[in-house]
BALOBA-1460 file (C-alpha; in Angstrom, 3 decimals):
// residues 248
<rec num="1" residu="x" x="-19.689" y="11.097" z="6.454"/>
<rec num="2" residu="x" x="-17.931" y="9.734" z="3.488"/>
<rec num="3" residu="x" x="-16.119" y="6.850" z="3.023"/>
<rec num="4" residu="x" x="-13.448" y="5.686" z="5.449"/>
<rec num="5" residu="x" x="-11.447" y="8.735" z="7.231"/>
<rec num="6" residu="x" x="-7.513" y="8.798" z="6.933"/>
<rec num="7" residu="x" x="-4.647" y="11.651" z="10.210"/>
<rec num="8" residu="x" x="-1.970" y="14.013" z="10.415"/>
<rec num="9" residu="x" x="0.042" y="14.853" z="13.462"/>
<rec num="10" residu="x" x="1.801" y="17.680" z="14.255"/>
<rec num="11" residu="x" x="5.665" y="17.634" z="15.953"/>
<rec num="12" residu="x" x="7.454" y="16.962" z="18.495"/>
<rec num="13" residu="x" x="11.129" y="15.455" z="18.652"/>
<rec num="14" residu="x" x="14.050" y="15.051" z="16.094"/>
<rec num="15" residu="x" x="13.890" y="15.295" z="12.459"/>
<rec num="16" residu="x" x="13.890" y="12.359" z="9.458"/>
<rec num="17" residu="x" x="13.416" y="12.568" z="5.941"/>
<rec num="18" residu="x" x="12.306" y="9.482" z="3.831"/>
<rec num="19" residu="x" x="12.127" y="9.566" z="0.156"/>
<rec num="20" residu="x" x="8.706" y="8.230" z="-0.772"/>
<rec num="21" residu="x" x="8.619" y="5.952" z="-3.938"/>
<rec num="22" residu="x" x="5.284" y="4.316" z="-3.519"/>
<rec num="23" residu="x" x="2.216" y="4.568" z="-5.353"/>
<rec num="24" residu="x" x="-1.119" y="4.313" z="-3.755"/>
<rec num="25" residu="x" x="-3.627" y="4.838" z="-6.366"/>
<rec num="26" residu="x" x="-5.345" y="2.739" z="-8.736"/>
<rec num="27" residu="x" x="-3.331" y="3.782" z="-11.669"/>
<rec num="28" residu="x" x="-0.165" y="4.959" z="-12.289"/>
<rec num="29" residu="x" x="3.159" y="3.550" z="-13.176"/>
<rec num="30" residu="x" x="3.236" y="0.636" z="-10.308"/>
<rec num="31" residu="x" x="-0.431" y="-0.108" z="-11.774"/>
<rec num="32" residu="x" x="1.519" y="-2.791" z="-13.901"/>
<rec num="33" residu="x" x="-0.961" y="-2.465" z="-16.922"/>
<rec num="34" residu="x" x="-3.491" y="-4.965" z="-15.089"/>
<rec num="35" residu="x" x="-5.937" y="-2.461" z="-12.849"/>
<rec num="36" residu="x" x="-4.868" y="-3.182" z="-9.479"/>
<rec num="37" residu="x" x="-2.545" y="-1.635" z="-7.469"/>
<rec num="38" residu="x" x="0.268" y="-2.335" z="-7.006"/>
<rec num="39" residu="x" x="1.131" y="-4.436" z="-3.853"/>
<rec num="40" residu="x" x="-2.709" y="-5.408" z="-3.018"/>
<rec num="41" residu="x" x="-2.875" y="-8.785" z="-3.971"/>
<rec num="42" residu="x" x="-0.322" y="-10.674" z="-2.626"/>
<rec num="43" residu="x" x="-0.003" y="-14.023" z="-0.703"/>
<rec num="44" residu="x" x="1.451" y="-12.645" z="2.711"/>
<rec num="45" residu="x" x="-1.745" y="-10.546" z="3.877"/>
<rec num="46" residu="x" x="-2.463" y="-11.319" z="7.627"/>
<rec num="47" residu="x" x="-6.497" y="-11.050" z="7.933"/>
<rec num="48" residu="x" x="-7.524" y="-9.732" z="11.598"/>
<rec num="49" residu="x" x="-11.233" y="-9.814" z="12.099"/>
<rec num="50" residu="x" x="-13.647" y="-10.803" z="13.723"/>
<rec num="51" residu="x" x="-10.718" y="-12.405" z="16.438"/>
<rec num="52" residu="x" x="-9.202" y="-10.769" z="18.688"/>
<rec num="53" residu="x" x="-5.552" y="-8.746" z="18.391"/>
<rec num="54" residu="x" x="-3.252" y="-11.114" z="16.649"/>
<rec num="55" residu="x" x="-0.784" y="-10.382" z="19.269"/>
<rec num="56" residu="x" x="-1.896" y="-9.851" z="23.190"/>
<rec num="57" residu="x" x="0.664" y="-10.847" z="25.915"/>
<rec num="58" residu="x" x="0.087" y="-9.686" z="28.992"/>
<rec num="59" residu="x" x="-0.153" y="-5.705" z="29.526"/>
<rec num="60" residu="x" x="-1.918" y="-5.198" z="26.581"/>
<rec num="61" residu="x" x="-5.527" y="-4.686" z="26.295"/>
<rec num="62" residu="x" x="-7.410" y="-7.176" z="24.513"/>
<rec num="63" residu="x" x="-9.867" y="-5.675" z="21.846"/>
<rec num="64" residu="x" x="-11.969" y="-7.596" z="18.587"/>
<rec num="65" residu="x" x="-13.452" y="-5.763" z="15.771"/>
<rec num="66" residu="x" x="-16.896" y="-6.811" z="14.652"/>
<rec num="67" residu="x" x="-17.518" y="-9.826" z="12.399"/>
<rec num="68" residu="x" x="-18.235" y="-7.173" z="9.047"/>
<rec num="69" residu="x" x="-15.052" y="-5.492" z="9.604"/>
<rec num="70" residu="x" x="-11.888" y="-7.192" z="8.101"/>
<rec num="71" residu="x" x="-8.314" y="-5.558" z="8.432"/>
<rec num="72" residu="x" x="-5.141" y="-6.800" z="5.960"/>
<rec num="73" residu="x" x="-1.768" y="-6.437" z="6.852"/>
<rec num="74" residu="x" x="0.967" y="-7.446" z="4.469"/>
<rec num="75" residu="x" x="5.141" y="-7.653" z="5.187"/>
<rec num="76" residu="x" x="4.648" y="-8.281" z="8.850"/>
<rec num="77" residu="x" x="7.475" y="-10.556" z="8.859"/>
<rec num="78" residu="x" x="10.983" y="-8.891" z="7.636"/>
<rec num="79" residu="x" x="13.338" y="-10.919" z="9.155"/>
<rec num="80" residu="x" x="14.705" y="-7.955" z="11.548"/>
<rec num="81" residu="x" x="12.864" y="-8.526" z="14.926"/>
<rec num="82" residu="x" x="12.857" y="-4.929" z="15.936"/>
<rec num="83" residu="x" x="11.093" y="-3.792" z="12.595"/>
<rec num="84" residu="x" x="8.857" y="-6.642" z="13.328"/>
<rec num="85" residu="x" x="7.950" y="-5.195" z="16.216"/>
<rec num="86" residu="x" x="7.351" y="-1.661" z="14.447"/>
<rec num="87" residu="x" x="5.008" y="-3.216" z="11.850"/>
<rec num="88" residu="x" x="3.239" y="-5.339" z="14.628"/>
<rec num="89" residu="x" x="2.205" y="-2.598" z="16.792"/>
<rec num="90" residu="x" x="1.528" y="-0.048" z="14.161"/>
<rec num="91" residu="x" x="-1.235" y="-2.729" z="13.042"/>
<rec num="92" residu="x" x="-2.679" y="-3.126" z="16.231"/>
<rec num="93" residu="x" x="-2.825" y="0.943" z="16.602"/>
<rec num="94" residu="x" x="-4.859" y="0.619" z="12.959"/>
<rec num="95" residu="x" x="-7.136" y="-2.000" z="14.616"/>
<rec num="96" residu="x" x="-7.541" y="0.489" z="17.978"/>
<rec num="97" residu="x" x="-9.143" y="3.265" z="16.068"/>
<rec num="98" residu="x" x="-11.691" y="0.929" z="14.681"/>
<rec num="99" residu="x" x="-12.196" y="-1.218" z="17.654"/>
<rec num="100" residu="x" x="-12.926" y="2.381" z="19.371"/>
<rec num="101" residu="x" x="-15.228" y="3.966" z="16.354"/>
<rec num="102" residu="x" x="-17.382" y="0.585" z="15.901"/>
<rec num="103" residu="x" x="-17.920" y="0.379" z="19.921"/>
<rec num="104" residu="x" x="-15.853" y="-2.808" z="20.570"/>
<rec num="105" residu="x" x="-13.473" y="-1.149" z="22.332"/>
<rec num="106" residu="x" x="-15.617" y="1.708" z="24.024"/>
<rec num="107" residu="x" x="-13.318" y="2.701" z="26.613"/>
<rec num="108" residu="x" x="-10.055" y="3.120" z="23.962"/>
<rec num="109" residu="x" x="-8.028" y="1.508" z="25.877"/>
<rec num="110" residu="x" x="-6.140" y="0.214" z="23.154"/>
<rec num="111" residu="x" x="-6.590" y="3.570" z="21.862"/>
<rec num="112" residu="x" x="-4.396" y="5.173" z="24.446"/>
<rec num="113" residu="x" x="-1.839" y="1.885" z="24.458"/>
<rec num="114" residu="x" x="-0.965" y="2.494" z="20.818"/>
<rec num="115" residu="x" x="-1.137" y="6.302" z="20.506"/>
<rec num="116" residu="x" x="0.487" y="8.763" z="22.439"/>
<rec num="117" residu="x" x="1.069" y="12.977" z="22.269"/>
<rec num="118" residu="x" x="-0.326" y="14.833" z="19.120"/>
<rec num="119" residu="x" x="-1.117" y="11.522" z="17.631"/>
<rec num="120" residu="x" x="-3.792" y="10.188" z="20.301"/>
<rec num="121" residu="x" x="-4.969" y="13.403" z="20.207"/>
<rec num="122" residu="x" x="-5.927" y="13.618" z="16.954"/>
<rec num="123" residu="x" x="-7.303" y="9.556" z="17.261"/>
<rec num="124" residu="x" x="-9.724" y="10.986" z="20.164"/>
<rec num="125" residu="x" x="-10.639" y="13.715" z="18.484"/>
<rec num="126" residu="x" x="-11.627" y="11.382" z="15.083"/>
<rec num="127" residu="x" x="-13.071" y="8.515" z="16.791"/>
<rec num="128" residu="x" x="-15.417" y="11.371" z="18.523"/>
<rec num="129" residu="x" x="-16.893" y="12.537" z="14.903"/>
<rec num="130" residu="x" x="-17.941" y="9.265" z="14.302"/>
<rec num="131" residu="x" x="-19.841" y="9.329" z="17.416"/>
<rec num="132" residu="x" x="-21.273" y="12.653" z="16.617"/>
<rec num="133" residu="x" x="-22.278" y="11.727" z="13.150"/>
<rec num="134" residu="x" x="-24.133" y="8.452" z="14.586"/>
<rec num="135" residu="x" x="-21.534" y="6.273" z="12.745"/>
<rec num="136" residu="x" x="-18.876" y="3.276" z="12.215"/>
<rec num="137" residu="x" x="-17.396" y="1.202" z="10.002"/>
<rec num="138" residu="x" x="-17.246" y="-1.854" z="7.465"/>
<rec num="139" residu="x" x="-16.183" y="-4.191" z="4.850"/>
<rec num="140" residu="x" x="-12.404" y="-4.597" z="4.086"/>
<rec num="141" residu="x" x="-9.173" y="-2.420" z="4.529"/>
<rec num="142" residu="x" x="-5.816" y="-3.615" z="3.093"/>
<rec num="143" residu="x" x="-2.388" y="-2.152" z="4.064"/>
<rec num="144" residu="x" x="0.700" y="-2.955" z="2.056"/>
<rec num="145" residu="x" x="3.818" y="-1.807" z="1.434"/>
<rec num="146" residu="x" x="4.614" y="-1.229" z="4.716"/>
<rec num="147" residu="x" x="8.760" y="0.170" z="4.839"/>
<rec num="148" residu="x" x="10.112" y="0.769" z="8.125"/>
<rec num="149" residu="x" x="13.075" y="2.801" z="9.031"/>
<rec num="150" residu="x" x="14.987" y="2.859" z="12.198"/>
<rec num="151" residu="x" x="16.934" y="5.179" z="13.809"/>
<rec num="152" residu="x" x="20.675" y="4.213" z="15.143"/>
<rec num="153" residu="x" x="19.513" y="4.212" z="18.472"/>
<rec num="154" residu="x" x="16.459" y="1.894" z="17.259"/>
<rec num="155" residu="x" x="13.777" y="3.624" z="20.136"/>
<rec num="156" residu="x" x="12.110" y="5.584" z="16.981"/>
<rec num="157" residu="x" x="11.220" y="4.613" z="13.457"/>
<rec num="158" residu="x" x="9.295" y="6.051" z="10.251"/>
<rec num="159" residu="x" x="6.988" y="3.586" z="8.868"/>
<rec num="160" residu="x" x="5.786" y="4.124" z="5.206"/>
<rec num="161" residu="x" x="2.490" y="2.401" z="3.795"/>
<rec num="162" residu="x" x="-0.823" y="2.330" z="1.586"/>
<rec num="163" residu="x" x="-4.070" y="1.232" z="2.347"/>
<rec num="164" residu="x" x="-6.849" y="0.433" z="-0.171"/>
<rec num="165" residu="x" x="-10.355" y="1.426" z="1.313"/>
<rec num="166" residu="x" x="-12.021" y="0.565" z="-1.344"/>
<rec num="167" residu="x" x="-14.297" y="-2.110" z="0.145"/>
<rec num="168" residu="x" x="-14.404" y="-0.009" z="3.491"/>
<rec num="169" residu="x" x="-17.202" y="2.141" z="4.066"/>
<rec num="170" residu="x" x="-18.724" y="4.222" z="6.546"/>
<rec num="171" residu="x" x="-22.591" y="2.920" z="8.405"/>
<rec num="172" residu="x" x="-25.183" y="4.561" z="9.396"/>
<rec num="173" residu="x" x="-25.822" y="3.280" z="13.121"/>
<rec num="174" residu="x" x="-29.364" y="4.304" z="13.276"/>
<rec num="175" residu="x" x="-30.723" y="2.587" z="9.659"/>
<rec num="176" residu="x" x="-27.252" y="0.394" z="9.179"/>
<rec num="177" residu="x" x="-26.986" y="1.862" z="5.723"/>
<rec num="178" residu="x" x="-24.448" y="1.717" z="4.341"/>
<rec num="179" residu="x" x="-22.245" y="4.442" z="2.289"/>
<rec num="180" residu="x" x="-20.927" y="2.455" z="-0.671"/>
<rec num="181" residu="x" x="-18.821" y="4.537" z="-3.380"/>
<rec num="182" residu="x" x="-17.172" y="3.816" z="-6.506"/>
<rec num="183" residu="x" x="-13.525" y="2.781" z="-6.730"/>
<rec num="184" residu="x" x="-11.688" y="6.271" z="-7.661"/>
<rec num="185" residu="x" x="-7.748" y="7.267" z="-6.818"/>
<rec num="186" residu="x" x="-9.145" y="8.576" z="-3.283"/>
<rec num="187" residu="x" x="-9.756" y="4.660" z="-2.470"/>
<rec num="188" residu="x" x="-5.996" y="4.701" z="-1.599"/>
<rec num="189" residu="x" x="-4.149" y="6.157" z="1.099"/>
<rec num="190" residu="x" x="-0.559" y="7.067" z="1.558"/>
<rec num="191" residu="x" x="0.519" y="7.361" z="5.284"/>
<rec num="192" residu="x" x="4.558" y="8.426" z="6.580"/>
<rec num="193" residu="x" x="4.171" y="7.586" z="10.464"/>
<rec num="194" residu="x" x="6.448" y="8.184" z="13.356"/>
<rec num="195" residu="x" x="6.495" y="5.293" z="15.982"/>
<rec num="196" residu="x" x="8.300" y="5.793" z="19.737"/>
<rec num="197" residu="x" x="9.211" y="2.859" z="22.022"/>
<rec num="198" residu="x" x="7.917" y="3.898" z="24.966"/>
<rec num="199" residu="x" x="9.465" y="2.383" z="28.595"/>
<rec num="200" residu="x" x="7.301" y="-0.247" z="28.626"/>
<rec num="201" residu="x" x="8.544" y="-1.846" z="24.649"/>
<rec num="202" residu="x" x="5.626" y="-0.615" z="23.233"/>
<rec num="203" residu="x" x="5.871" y="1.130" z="19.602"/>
<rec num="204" residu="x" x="3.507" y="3.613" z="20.185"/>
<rec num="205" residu="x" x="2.300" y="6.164" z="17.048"/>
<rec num="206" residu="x" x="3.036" y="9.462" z="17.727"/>
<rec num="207" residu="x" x="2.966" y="11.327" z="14.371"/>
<rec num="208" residu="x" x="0.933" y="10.164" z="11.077"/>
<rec num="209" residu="x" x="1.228" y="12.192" z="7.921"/>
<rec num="210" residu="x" x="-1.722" y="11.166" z="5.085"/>
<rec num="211" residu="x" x="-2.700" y="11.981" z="1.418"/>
<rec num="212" residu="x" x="-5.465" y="10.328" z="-0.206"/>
<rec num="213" residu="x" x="-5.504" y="9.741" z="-3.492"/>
<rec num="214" residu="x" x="-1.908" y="9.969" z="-4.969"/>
<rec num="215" residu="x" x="-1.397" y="7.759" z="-7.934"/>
<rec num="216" residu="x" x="2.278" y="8.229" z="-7.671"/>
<rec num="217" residu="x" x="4.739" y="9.809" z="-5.465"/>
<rec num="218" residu="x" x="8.271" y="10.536" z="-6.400"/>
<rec num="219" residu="x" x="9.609" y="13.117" z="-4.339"/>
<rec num="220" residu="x" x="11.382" y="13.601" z="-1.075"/>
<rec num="221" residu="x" x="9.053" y="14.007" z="1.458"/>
<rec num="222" residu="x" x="10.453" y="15.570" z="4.759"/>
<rec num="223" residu="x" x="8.852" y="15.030" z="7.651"/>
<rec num="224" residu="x" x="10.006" y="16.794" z="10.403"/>
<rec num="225" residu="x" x="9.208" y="16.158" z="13.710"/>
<rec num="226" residu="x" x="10.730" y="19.112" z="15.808"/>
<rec num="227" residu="x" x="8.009" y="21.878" z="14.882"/>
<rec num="228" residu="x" x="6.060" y="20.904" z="11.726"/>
<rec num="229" residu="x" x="7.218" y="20.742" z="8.598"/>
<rec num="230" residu="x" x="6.908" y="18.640" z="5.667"/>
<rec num="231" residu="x" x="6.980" y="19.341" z="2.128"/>
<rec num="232" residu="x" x="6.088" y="17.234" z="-1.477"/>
<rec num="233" residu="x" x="3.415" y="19.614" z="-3.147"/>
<rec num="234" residu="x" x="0.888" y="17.068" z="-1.133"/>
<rec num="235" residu="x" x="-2.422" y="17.990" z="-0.110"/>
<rec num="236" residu="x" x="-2.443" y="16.858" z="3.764"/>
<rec num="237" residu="x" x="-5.553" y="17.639" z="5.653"/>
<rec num="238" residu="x" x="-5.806" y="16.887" z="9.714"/>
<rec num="239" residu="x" x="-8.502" y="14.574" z="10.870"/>
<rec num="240" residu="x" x="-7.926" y="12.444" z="13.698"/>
<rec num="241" residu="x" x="-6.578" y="9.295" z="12.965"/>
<rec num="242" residu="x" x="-4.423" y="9.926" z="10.055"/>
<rec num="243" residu="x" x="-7.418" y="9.660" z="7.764"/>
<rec num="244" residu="x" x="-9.070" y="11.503" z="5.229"/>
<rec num="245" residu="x" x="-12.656" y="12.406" z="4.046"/>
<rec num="246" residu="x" x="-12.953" y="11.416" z="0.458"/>
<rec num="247" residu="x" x="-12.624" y="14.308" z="-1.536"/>
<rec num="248" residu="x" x="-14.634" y="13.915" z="-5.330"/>
């Protein structure tokens, strides 16, 4: 199993199209000339691990990851409360998957809290390979640039992001061994995600488009979520939790 593993969901309700400007890889125009990318060093990252969810009122399950498992969130404060909210429970859905692929949340609980239709799915079905293949995961994940859209009625958004894997890694639960790799473009990830506030306030994920390794992205992506569609001349690939094997 290589490397960290990035999902893709299908369709189900209303369509949006956001224009993706980002850049996820390495190099590239928003490398700025000083080989790092662009976004992943900054002074607002919110660390998560080994405590518990940064945010559990009650009604929602309480989960930790384990102590060699760190998760960075950046731009979790906006000033709009409601796209607060999006970027808050997105992250904890992020921290669910992991919680439910290293074991500390066995039951996914938090799993099924944060997900819901094609999306928890596809988390289920990802989480589940890991078992198969006798594995988990470690070191450090960063996400940044995280842009949120709302609709008018404000019950669905689009959130747009990157994460840098390149100090995550997959384990071997039997030896502990570790799968280290070398810092390419695939140590970045570009996700477009669909969030639904369910009856209950909760931002759940129901749709997560991926592509690993794209050093820059310029053109409109559509993302449609009534029947699937989406377009950008980007190689998407289905895999569970909106993540990708490394592909070298």
């Amino acid at each position: 199993m290589d490397r960290r593993l990035r999902p893709l969901a299908t369709a189900t309700a209303g369509a949006l199209t956001v224009l993706l400007l980002a850049a996820c890889g390495g190099g590239g125009g928003d490398s700025k000339g000083n080989g790092k990318v662009a976004g992943a060093e900054t002074g607002n990252d919110t660390p998560t691990s080994p405590s518990a969810s940064a945010s559990s009122p009650d009604g929602r399950p309480k989960f930790t990851l384990p102590s060699d498992l760190t998760l960075t969130f950046e731009e979790s404060n906006t000033g709009d409360a409601t796209k607060d909210a999006v970027l808050a429970d997105s992250a904890e859905r992020m921290r669910a998957v992991d919680a439910a692929i290293t074991g500390t949340d066995s039951k996914g609980e938090a799993l099924a809290y944060y997900n819901t239709g094609k999306a928890l799915e596809a988390a289920v079905s990802w989480v589940a390979q890991f078992k198969q293949a006798h594995a988990t995961v470690t070191g450090e994940v960063r996400y940044y640039d995280r842009k949120v859209t709302l609709e008018t009625n404000k019950k669905s958004a689009i959130l747009v992001f990157c994460a840098d894997e390149s100090k995550g890694f997959s384990k071997d639960m039997k030896t502990g061994k570790i799968a280290k790799t070398p810092v390419t473009k695939n140590s970045y990830v570009l996700y477009n995600t669909r969030l639904d506030k369910n009856a209950d306030g909760i931002w759940q994920t129901s749709q997560i488009i991926s592509s690993r390794g794209q050093p820059s992205v310029s053109r409109s992506q559509s993302f449609c979520l009534r029947g699937s569609c989406w377009r950008g001349g980007m190689d998407f690939r289905s895999d569970g939790m909106g993540r990708h094997r490394s592909r070298r």
